[in-house]
N, C-alpha and C positions, 0 to 999 in steps of 0.2 A: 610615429606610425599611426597612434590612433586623429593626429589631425588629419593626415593624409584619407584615412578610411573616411572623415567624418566631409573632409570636400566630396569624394566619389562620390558619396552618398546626397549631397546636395545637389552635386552636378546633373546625377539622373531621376531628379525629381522631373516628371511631365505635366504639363499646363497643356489642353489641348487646344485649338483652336480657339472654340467656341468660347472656354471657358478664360483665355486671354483677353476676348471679347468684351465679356462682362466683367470682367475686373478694371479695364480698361475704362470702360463705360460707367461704371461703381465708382472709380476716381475722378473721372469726367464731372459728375453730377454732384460730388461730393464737394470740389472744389468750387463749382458754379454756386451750389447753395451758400456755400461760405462768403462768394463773392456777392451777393447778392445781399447777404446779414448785415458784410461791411461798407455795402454802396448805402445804406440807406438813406446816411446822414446829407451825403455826396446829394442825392438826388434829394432830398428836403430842401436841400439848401438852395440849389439849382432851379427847382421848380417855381420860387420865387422871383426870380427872374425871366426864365421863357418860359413857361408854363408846366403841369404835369407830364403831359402828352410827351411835350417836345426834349424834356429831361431824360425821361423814360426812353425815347430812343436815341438819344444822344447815348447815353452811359451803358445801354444794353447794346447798341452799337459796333462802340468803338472799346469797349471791354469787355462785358459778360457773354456777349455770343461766340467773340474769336477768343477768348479764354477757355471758354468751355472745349473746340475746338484745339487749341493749341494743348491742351492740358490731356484731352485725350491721345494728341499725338503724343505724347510727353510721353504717357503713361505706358504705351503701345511700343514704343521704341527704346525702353528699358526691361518690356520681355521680350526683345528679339534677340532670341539667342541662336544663328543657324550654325548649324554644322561648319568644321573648316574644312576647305576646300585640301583635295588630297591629290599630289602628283599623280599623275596619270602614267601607268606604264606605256601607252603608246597615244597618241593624240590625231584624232579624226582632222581630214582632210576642211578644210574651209573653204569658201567662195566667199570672196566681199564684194558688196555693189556699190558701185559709187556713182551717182546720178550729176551730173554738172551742168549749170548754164552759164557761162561768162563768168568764170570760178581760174581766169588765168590769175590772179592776185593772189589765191590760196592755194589750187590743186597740187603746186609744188612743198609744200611744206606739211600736205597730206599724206603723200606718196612718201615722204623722208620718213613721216612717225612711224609709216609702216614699216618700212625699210630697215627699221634699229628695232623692231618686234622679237627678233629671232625664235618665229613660232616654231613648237619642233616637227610640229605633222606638214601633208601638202597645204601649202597655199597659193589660190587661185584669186589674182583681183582684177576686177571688170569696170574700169570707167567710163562708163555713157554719156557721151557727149550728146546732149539733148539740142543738138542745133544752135551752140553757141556761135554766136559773131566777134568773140576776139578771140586769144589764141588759144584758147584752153585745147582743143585739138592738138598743135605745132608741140606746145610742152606735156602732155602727154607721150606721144611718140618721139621725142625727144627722151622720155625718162625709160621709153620701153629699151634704150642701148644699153640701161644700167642694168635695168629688173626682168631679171629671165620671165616672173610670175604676171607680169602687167599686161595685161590686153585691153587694147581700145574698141568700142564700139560706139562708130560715129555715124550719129542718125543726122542727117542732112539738114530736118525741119523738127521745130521746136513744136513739141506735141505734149509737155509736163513731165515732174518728175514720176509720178506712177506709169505712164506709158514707157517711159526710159526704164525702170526697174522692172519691167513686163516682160519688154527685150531681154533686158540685160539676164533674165534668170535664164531664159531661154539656152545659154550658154555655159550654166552652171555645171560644173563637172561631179561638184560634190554634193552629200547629203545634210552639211550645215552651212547656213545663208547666214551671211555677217551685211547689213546696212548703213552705211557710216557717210555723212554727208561731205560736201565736197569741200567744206571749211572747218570741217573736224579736227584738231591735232589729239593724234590716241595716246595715251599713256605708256609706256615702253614694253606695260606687262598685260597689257587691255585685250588681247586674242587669248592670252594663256588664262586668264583669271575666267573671263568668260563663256569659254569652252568647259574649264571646270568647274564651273557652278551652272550650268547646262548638264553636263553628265551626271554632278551628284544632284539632283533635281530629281522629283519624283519621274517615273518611266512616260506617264503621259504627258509630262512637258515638252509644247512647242513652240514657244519662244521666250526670250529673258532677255531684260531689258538692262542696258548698261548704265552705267552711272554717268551722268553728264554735268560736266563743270565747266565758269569761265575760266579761259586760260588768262586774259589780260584785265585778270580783277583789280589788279593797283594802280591804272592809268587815269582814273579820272573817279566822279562820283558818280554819275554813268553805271560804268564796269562794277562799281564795288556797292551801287543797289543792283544791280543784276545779278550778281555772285550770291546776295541773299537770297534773293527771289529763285533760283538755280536749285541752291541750297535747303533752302526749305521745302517751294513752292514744285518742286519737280523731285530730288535726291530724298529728299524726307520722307513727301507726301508716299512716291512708289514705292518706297521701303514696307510705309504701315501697311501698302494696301497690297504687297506682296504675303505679308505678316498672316493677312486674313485671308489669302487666296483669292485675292481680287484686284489683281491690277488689274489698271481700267487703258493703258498704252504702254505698246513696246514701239519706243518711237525711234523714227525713222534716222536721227544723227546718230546712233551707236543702239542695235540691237541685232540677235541674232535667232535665225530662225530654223524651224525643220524645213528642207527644200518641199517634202513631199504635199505638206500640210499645208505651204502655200501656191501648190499649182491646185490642191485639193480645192479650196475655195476659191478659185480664180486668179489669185494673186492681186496685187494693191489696186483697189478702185481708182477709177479715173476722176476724185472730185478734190476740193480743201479738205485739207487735212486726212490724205489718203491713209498713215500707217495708226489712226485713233481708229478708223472704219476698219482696218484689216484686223486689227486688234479684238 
């Protein structure tokens, strides 16, 4: 009994923000001086060869700066402790946008992920055919004989993906906007997870970004340097930087949004890299 009282007790210890910050940052700087104690000899020895100059940024480079770096992520993603996500007695309606151009190789195997979803609230999904030239159209309305919830909206002329998601909210029936690319395959629990880590989210949250992974990470060495990069360079990074209240994208292959919040601001610019600028 009294371990049990002495976990509670640790469980609701609070770190707040700021103060994960600077601990984070405290082990960051802690580990870089260390590394910096133990390169010395590294770069004595080095500098003999191509010079001080070029030593010095060789080893602070390719070790001490992304060390520092990585060690703060390190440090930052071992006090991330959120809340568990808690079954919802009834689950808000969604709209998903699906933007396609010449997406007939994948939009069928997009439409399946969703399909094995079994969200329990409405679901409403809209793929906007951006003026493709092969069949992405034909297999669409092909798949609406299966799927009560599928609706096509097909724009004649290829105008981008921000002007397709422009339209396509236009049609939104509901108050949460789900974004998922047209070569996306979702995870079977990916609507349910992320509608409830959206509702337990503080009340001003308007949008949350989903986790995004290779699916064909074992085909080649390709895939499975991509799968890191994914991994760390995207999955990591937006963890820490949700951690501190600052992610910097809810991007556009799997995110989801308040409806009202994005007619608020106009909805997705019309430029590269439309969902970093809406963001």
């Amino acid at each position: 009994m009294m371990i049990d009282e002495s976990k509670r007790e640790v469980s609701q210890i609070y770190f707040s923000v700021r103060l994960k910050f600077f601990i984070a940052l405290l082990g960051a700087c802690c580990w870089t001086a260390f590394s910096i104690w133990i390169s010395q000899n590294w770069l004595h020895d080095l500098s003999g060869y191509i010079g001080y100059f070029a030593a010095v940024f060789l080893i602070y480079g390719i070790a001490i700066i992304p060390g520092f770096m990585n060690s703060f992520a390190a440090f930052s993603l071992m006090m991330d402790r959120r809340p568990k996500r808690q079954r919802l007695a009834s689950y808000p309606g969604i709209t998903m946008l699906i933007a396609a151009y010449n997406e007939a190789a994948s939009i069928q195997d997009t439409l399946d992920s969703i399909a094995v979803q079994n969200y329990p609230g409405e679901l409403q999904v809209i793929v906007i055919n951006d003026g493709s030239r092969d069949e992405t159209a034909d297999i669409v309305r092909e798949a609406q004989l299966k799927f009560p919830w599928l609706t096509l909206l097909d724009l004649q002329q290829n105008a981008g993906k921000a002007n397709a998601l422009n339209q396509g909210i236009k049609l939104a029936q509901h108050d949460l906007v789900i974004t998922v690319d047209a070569d996306s395959y979702l995870h079977r629990v990916a609507l349910i997870h992320i509608v409830e880590r959206y509702v337990a989210d503080p009340p001003n949250t308007r949008a949350v970004a989903g986790k995004i992974l290779v699916r064909n990470s074992r085909e080649n060495m390709l895939t499975k340097t991509q799968e890191w990069d994914y991994f760390l360079g995207i999955s990591a990074t937006k963890r820490m930087q949700s951690l501190y209240q600052g992610t910097l994208v809810a991007q556009g292959a799997f995110s989801i949004y308040d409806r009202n919040a994005l007619i608020e601001v106009g909805g997705w610019p019309e430029c590269v890299g439309e969902d970093i600028v809406l963001t």
